[in-house]
VOGU-3710 file (C-alpha; in Angstrom, 3 decimals, decimal comma):
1> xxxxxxxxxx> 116,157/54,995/143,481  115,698/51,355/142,247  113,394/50,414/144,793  111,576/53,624/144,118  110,611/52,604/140,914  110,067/49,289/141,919  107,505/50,170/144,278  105,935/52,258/141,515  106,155/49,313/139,014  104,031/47,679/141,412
11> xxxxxxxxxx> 101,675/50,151/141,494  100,989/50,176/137,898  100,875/46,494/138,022  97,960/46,285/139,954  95,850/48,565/138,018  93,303/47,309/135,992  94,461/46,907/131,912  98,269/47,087/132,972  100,579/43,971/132,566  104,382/43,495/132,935
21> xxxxxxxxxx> 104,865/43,719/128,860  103,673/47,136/128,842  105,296/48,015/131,339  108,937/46,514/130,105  108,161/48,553/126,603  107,691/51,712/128,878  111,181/50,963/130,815  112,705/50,653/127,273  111,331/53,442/125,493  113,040/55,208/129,295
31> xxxxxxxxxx> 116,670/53,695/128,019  116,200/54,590/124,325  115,135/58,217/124,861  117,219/58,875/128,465  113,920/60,435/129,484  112,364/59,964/133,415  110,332/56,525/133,857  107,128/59,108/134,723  107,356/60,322/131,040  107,878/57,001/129,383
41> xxxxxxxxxx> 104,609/54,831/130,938  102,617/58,477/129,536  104,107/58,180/126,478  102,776/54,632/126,236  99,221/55,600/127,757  99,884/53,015/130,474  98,222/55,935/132,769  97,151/59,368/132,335  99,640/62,259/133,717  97,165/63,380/136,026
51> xxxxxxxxxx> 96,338/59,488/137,511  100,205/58,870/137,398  100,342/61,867/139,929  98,145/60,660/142,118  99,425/57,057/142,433  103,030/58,376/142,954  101,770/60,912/145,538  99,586/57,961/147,477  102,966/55,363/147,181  105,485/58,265/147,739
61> xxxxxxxxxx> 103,474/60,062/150,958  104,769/63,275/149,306  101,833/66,165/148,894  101,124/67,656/145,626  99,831/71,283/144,521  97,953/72,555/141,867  100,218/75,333/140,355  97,730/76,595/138,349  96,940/78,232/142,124  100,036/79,169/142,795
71> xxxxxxxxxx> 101,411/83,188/142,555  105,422/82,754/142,630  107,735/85,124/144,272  109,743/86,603/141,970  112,730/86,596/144,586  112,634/82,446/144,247  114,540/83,487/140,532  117,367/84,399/142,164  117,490/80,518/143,972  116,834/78,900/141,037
81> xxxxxxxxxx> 118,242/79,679/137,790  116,133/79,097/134,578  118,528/76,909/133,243  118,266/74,460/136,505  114,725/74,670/136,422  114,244/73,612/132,475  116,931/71,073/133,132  115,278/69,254/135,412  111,638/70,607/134,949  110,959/71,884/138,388
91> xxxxxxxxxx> 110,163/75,106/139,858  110,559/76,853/143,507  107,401/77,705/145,045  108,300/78,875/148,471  111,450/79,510/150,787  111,309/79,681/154,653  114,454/80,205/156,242  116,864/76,978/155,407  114,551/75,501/153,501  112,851/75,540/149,989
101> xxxxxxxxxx> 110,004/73,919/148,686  110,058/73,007/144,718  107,263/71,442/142,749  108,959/68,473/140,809  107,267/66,248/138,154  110,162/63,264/138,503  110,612/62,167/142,266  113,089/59,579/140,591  115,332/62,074/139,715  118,284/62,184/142,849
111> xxxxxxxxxx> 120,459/63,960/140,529  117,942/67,024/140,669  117,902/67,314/144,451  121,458/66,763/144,767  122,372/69,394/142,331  119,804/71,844/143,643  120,838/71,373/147,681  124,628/71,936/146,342  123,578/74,830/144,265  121,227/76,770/146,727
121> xxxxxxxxxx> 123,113/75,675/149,796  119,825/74,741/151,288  117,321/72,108/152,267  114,972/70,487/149,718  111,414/70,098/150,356  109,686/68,160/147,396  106,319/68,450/146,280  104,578/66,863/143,563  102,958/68,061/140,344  101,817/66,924/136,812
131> xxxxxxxxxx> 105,171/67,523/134,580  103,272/69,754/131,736  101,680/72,031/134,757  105,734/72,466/136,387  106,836/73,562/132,185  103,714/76,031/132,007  104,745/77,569/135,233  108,243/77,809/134,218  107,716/79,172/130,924  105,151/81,621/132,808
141> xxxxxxxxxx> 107,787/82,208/135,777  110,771/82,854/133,719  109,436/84,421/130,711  109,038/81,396/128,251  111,264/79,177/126,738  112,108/82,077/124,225  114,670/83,906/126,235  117,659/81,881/125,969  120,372/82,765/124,336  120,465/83,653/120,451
151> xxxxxxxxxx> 123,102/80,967/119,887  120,438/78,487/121,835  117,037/79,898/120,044  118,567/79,771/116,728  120,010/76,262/117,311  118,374/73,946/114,692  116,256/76,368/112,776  115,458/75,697/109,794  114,419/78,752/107,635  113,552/76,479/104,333
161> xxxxxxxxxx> 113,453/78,445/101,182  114,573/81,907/102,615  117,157/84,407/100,978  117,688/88,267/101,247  117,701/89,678/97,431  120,382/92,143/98,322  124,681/92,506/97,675  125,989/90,760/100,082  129,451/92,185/99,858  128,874/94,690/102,832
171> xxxxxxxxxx> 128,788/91,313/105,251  132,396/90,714/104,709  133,330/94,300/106,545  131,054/94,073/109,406  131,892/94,331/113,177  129,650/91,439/114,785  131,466/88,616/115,813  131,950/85,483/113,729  130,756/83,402/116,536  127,845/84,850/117,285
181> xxxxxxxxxx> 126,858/86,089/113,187  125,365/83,020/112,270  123,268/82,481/115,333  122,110/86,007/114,834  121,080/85,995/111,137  119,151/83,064/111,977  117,352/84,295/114,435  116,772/87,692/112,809  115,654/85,219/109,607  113,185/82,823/111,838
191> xxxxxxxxxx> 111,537/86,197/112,933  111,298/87,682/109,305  110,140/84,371/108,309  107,111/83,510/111,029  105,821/87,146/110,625  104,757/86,275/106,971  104,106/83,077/108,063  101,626/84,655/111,004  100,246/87,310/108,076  101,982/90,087/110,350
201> xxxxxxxxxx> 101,991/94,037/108,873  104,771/95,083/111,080  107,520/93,388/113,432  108,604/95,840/116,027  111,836/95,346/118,215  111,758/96,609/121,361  115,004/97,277/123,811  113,453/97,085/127,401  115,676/97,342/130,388  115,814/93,635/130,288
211> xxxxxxxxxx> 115,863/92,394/126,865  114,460/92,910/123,714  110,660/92,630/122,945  109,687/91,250/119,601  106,006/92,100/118,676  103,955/91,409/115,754  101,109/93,196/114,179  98,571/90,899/113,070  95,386/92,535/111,911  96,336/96,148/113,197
221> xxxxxxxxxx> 96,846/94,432/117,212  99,957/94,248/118,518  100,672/90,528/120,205  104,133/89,258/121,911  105,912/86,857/120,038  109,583/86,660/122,035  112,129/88,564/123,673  115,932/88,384/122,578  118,190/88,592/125,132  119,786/92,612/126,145
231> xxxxxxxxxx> 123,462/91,339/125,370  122,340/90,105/121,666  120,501/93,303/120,972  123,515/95,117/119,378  124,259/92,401/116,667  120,938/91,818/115,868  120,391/95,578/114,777  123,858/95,647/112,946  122,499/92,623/111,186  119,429/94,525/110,026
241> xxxxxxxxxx> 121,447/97,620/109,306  123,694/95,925/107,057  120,080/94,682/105,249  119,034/97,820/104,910  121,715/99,206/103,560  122,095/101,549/107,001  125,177/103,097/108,124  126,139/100,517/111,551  128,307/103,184/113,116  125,502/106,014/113,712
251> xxxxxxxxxx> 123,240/105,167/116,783  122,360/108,068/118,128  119,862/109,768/115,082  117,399/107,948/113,306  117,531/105,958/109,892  115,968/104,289/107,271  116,193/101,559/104,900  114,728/98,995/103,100  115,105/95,328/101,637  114,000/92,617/100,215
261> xxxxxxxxxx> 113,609/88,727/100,579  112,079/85,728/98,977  110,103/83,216/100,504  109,253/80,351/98,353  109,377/82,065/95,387  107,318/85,054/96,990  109,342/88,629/96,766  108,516/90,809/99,991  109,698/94,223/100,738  110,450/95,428/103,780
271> xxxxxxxxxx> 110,429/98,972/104,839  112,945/99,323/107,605  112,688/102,416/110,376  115,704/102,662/113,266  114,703/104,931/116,553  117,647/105,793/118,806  115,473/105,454/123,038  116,732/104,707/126,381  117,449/101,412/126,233  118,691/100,866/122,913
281> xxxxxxxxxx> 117,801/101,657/119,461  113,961/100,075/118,355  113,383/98,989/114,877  109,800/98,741/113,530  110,093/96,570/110,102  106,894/96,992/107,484  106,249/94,478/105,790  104,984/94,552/101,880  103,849/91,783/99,923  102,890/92,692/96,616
291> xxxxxxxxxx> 100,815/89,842/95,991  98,405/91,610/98,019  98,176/93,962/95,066  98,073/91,704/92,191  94,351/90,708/93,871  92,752/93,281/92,578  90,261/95,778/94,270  87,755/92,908/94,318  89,722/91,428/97,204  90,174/94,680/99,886
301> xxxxxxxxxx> 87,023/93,451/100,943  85,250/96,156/99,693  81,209/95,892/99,433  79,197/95,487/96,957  77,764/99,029/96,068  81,388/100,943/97,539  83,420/98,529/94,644  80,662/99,429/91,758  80,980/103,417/92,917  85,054/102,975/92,805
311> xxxxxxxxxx> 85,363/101,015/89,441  82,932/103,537/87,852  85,179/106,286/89,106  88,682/105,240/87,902  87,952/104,631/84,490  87,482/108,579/84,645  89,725/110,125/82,039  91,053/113,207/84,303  89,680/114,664/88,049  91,161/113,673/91,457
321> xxxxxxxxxx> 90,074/110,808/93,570  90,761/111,044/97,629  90,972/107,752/99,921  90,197/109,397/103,393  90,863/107,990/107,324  93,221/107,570/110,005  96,470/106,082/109,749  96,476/103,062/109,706  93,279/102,234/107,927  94,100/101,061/104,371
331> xxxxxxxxxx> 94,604/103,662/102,149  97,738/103,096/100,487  96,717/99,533/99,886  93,624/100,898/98,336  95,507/103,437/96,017  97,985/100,833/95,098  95,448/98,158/94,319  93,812/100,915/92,076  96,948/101,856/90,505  97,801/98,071/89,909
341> xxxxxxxxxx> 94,907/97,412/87,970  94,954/100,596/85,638  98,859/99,659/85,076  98,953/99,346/81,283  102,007/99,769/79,044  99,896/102,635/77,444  99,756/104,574/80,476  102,517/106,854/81,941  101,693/106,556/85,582  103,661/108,511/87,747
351> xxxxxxxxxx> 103,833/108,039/92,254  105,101/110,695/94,572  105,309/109,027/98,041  107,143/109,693/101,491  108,422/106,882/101,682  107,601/104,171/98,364  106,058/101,682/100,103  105,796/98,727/97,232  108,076/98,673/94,312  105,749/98,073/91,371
361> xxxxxxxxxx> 107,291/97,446/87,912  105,882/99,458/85,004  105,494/102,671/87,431  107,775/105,622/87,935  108,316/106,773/91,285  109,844/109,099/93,089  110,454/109,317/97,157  110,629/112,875/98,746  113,369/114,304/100,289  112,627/116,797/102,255
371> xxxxxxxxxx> 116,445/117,681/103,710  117,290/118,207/99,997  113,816/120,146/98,992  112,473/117,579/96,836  108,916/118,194/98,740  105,620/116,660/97,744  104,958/120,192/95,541  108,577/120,369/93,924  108,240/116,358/92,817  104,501/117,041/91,323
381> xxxxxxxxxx> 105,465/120,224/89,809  108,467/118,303/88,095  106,545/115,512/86,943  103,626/117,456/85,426  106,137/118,199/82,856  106,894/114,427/82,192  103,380/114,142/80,277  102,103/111,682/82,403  98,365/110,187/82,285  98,345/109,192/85,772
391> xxxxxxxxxx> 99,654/110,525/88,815  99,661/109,247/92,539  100,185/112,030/95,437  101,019/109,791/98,614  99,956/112,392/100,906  97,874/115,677/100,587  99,285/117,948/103,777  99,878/121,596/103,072  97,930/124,202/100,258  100,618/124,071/97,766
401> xxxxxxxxxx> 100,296/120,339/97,149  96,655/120,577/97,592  96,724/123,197/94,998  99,324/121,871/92,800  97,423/118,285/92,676  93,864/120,083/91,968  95,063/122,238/88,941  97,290/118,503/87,418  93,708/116,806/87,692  91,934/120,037/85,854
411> xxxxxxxxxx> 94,732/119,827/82,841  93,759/116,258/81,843  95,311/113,880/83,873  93,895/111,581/86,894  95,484/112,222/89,985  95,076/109,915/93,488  95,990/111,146/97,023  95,215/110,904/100,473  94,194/113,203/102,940  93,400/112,366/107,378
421> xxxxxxxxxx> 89,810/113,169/107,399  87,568/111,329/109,627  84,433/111,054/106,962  84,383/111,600/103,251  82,279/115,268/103,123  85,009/116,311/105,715  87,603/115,731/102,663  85,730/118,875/100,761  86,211/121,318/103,570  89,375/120,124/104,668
431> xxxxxxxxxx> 90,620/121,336/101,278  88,657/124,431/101,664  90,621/125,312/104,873  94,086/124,713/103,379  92,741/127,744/101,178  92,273/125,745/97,787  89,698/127,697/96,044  86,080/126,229/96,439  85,513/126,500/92,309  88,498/124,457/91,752
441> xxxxxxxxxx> 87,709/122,026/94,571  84,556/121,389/93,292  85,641/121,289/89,696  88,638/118,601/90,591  86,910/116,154/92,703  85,600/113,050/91,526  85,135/110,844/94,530  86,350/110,968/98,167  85,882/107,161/99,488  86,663/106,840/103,537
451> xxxxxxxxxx> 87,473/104,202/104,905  88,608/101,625/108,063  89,778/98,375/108,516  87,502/95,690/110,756  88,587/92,568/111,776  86,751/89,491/110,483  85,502/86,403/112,291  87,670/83,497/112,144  86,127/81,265/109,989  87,156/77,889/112,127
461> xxxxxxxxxx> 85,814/78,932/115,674  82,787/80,654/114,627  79,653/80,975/116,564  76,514/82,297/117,623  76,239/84,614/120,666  73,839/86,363/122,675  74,274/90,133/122,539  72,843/91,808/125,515  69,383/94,272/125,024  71,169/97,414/125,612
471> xxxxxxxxxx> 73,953/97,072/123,086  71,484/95,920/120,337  69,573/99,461/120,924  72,482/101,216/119,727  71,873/99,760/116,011  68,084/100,720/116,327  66,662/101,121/113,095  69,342/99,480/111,696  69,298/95,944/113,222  66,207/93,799/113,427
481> xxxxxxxxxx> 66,179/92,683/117,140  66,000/89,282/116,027  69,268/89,216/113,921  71,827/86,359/114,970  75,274/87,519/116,011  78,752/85,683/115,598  82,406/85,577/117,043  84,995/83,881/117,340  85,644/81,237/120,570  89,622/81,715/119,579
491> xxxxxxxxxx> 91,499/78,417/118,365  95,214/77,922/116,542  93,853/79,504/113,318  93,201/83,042/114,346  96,127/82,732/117,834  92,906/82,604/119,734  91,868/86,061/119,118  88,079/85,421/116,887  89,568/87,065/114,124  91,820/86,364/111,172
501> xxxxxxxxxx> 91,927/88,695/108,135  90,515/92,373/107,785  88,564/93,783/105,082  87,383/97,787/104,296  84,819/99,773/105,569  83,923/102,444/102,811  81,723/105,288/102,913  81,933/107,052/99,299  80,589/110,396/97,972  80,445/111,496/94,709
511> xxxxxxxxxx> 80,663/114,457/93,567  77,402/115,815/91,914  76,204/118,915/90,229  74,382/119,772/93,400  77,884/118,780/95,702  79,493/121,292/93,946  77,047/124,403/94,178  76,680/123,380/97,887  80,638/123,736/97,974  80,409/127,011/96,201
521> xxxxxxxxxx> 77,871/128,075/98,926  80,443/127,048/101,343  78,122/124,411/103,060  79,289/122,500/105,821  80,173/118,820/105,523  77,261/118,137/107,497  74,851/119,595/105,301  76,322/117,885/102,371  76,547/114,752/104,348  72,383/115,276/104,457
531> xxxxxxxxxx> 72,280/116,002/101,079  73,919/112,956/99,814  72,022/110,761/102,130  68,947/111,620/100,981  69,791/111,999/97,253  72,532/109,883/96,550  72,034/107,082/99,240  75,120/107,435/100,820  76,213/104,853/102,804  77,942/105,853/106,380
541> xxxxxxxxxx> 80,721/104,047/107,615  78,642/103,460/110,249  75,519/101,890/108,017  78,507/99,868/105,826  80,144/98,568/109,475  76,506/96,998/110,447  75,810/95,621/107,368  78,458/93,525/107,055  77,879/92,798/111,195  74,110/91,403/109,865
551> xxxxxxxxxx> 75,724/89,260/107,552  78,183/87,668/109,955  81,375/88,852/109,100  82,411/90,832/112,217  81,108/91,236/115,843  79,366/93,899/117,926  82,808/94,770/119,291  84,281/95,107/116,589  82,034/97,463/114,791  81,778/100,054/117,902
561> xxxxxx> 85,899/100,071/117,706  86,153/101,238/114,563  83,153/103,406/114,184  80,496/105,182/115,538  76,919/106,461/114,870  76,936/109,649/113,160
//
């Protein structure tokens, strides 16, 4: 091995800039870390990695391979075992009878080849490649550097200023192993942790057949963060359980809980949900920072002329606003950051939800329970007699709610719901259907505002782009054919997606003397849609969506995702 390296000292020697002091500081900095002589003169920037393969492939007469080429046989896993191949950073790329063929970044290393030929019980055929190409392929190969163990992935993390504000009596009486507890709540922390560090809505947990997936939502898109090995899966959900306050000896229905934790002085909630599949149970974890409603309305990302229409509507003294649109698309965050700013200690504001998403302090709220019969219309009829000035309905779905909301909002106070429309005119017929009397529909209603969530450019890879003829038609009246187009070329900032934040969509009606007689009439929601176009200037989702395209804030994509032309 010694005159290996000697030869390659040589080499190095004779190139142009190189002298023997450099080359002594690389051969210590070898000693001092116990790293391979390859890394060390790289480290120094004695010679590039790609050069310093080259020169050891021209001395050496071994042949080197681009594994960026390269599709690997999944059968090669069962040669060489992931920990082998991280050990000594090389991967199999081919087996032919006797022999296999590995890609290795250190040809110094003996200790590799012996232990591989006494593993594998076959001969070694080397090949050369640059180091960081053989650790992509591995990670790529194997499944990334994530699937170790839990007691290996939670080694030396550090979760900083991280606590669960809960009891923690419940710990002492729990079944999970003292040896493998702390590992666990570590990991199960770092994951909590780099989801509101990554700006994540929801982590879901995911038992495969293999493992278990860990996924974050990160501006309503799913993207892989790590999978937890299968034989860890059972003590990380009994060390949510015991978060959520669960019960950790059912499995087989589902549950849910909730907790909380603070973050460098940040409180978040977290709105736990436990599904009994195949594999395993899956947990899908919300999470709920209520800083995100102490912004205020002016911050959803809202436009212009939709905030002045909502502002001008909640300062309405009784009458029933409606935030319309699919799951998923912002409306709780909307009535929340409504209710948060008309929270005042001289109003009795009163929430019916299934489930309370964020805890806020000076509001009363109540979560149904449906397997007791405290439904949506049992809670509101109960509360109307609690005198309150302000009442939140998380979820119009059947007639008696509908009904029971409507006549709360005609006896003085102001009442807030939802209700899975696609547009806002849809909102006034849907209520028709459920058989809510037109008169006291169009008597109730204030506003309906619908809305989406779009995904805005990330502001640090922004940049022009061409959009092609045929998709600029399809904004034809609405786009000048000379307006510039942005997104995002993807960097560290946004996880090289383009985007990074979202902000709301809106398309808000208002009622109107002539809304309501066109109710009465029992007008479709198109011909009211007309109406209010004309009249009112109502702004389509789709006319809000390609505004805020023309002024850069999302792409062409983007907008034809979330909406289309009416």
């Amino acid at each position: 091995m010694s005159i290996i390296r000697d030869r390659i000292i040589d080499a190095l020697l004779q190139l142009p800039g190189v002298d023997r002091k450099a080359v002594d500081e690389a051969l210590e900095l070898q000693h001092q870390c116990n790293i391979p002589f390859s890394d060390a003169v790289v480290r120094k920037e004695i010679i590039s990695e790609k050069d310093l393969v080259l020169l050891l492939v021209r001395e050496l007469k071994i042949p080197s391979v681009d594994l960026r080429r390269f599709k690997l046989d999944e059968r090669l896993k069962e040669q060489v075992p992931e920990r082998m191949a991280r050990q000594y950073n090389l991967i199999p790329i081919s087996m032919l009878g006797a022999s296999l063929t590995v890609a290795l970044g250190d040809p110094l290393n003996v200790f590799a080849l012996d232990d591989l030929r006494d593993f594998t019980g076959k001969k070694i055929d080397v090949v050369m490649a640059a180091p960081s190409q053989i650790k992509e392929a591995v990670d790529r190969f194997y499944g990334g550097a994530d699937q170790g163990s839990v007691a290996d992935l939670s080694k030396n993390i550090d979760v900083g200023d991280f606590e669960i504000m809960a009891d923690t009596k419940e710990e002492e009486n729990t079944d999970v192993d003292g040896s493998v507890q702390a590992p666990v709540i570590r990991m199960v922390n770092l994951v909590i942790k780099e989801a509101l560090r990554q700006r994540a809505s929801d982590i879901h947990m995911e038992p495969t057949e293999g493992n278990m997936r860990v996924r974050y939502r990160i501006d309503g898109v799913l993207v892989d963060v790590l999978e937890i090995p299968r034989e860890n899966q059972s003590a990380v959900i009994v060390r949510i359980k015991i978060m959520s306050r669960m019960d950790i000896t059912i499995n087989q229905i589902p549950q849910d809980g909730r907790f909380k934790m603070r973050m460098s002085g940040k409180e978040v909630d977290f709105r736990v949900s436990m599904l009994p599949t195949s594999h395993g149970t899956k947990v899908v974890m919300r999470l709920l920072d209520k800083a995100n409603l102490s912004v205020g309305l002016g911050q959803l990302g809202l436009s212009d002329h939709s905030l002045a229409l909502l502002e001008e509507g909640i300062l309405k003294p009784f009458g029933m606003i409606l935030v319309t649109g699919p799951t998923g698309s912002g409306k709780s965050t909307t009535l929340y950051s409504i209710i948060n700013k008309l929270n005042n200690v001289d109003k009795n504001i009163i929430t019916v939800e299934e489930p309370v998403e964020y805890l806020v302090d000076g509001l009363t709220q109540i979560e149904v329970r449906s397997d007791i019969g405290l439904s949506f219309a049992a809670a509101l009829r109960s509360i109307l007699r609690q005198s309150p000035d302000i009442v939140m309905v998380g979820e119009i779905r059947d007639n008696e709610t509908a009904d029971i909301a409507i006549k709360a909002s005609l006896t003085g106070q102001l009442v807030f719901s939802t209700l899975h429309t696609n547009d806002a005119a849809g909102a006034l017929t849907r209520l028709v259907d459920m058989n809510v009397e037109p008169f006291l529909v169009a008597s109730s209603l204030v506003l309906v505002c619908a809305q989406r969530l779009a995904r805005k450019i990330c502001p640090h890879c922004k940049h022009e782009v061409e959009v092609p003829p045929d998709v600029v038609k399809k904004f034809e009246g609405k786009v000048d054919l000379k307006a510039k187009f942005y997104q995002g070329k993807g960097c560290d900032h946004c996880r090289h997606t383009g985007y990074r934040g979202r902000f709301a969509v809106t398309e808000i009606l208002v009622m109107d003397d002539v809304v309501r007689e066109m109710l009465l009439q029992g007008k479709s929601s198109d011909d009211i849609k007309a109406y209010a176009k004309k009249s009112q200037g109502l702004r389509l989702l789709w006319d809000d969506a390609i505004e805020r395209l023309v002024q850069g804030q999302t792409t062409v994509e983007e907008v034809l995702r979330i909406v289309s032309d009416e």
